[in-house]
C-alpha positions in Angstrom: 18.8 20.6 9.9 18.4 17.2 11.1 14.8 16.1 10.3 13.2 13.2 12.5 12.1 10.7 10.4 8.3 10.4 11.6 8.2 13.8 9.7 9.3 12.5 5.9 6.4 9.9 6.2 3.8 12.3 7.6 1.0 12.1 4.5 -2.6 13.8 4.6 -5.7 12.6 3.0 -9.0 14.0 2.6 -10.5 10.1 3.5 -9.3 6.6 3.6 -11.3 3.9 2.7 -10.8 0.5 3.9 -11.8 -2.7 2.7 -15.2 -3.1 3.9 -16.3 0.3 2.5 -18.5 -0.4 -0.6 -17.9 1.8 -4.1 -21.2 3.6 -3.3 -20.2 5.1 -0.5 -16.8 6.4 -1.8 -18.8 8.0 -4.9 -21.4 9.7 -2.7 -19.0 11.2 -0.2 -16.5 11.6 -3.0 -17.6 12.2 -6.4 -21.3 13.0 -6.6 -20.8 16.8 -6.4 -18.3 16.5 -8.8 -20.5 14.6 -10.9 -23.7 17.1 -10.3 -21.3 20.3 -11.1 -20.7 18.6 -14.7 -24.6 18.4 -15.1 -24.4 21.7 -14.2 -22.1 22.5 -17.2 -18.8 22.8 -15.6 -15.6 20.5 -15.8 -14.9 18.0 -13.0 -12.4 15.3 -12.5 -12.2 12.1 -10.7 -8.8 10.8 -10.4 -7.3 7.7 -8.4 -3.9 7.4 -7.6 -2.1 4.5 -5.7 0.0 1.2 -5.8 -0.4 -1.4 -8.8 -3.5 -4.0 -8.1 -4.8 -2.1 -5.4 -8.6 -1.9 -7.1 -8.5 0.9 -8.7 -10.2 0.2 -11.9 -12.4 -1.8 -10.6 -13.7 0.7 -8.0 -13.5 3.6 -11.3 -15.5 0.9 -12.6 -18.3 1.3 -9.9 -17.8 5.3 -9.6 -18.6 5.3 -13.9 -21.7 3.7 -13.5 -23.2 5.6 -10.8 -22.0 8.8 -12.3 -23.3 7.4 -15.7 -27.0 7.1 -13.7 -27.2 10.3 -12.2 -25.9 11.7 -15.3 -29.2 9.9 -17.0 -31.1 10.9 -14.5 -31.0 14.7 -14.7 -31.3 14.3 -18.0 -34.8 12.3 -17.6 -35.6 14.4 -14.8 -36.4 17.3 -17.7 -33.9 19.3 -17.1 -33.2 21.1 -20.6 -30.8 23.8 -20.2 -28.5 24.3 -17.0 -27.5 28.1 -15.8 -25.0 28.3 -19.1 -28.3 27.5 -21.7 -26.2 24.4 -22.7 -28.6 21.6 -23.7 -29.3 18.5 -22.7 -27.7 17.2 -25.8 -24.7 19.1 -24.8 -24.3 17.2 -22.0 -24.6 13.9 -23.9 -21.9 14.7 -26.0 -19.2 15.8 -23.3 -19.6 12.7 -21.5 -20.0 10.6 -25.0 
């Protein structure tokens, strides 16, 4: 079958973000409820993918702390145990 070649580059993506789109924005439309699941006591992964120097680290960088600070602050927001009766300290350790 001959296959026009607009169809070999056809890609989909959830969102693209272009330069003037800040890291907060990319981790609160991308990675907060990941990050609130894992308060909850599940597993959750944020992964980038893409071309070499393209500001990935640095915008992993910017996704770590925020997830670091709402991490924190369900902690100091007295929330003990989550629906598995894991403990705060639990918490601490997986992301430790």
């Amino acid at each position: 079958k001959n296959v026009d070649s607009a169809e070999i580059n056809a890609y989909q993506f959830n969102h693209v973000y272009g330069e003037t789109s800040s890291t907060q924005q990319l981790y609160d439309e991308m990675a907060s409820d990941i990050v609130e699941s894992v308060g909850q006591g599940r597993n959750g992964t944020i992964f980038t993918y893409g071309q070499t120097s393209t500001g990935k680290t640095y915008t992993m960088h910017g996704v770590l702390m925020a997830a670091g600070k709402d991490l924190f602050g369900m902690i100091n927001d007295g929330n003990e145990f989550n629906e598995h009766g894991e403990s705060s300290s639990t918490l601490l350790t997986s992301i430790r």
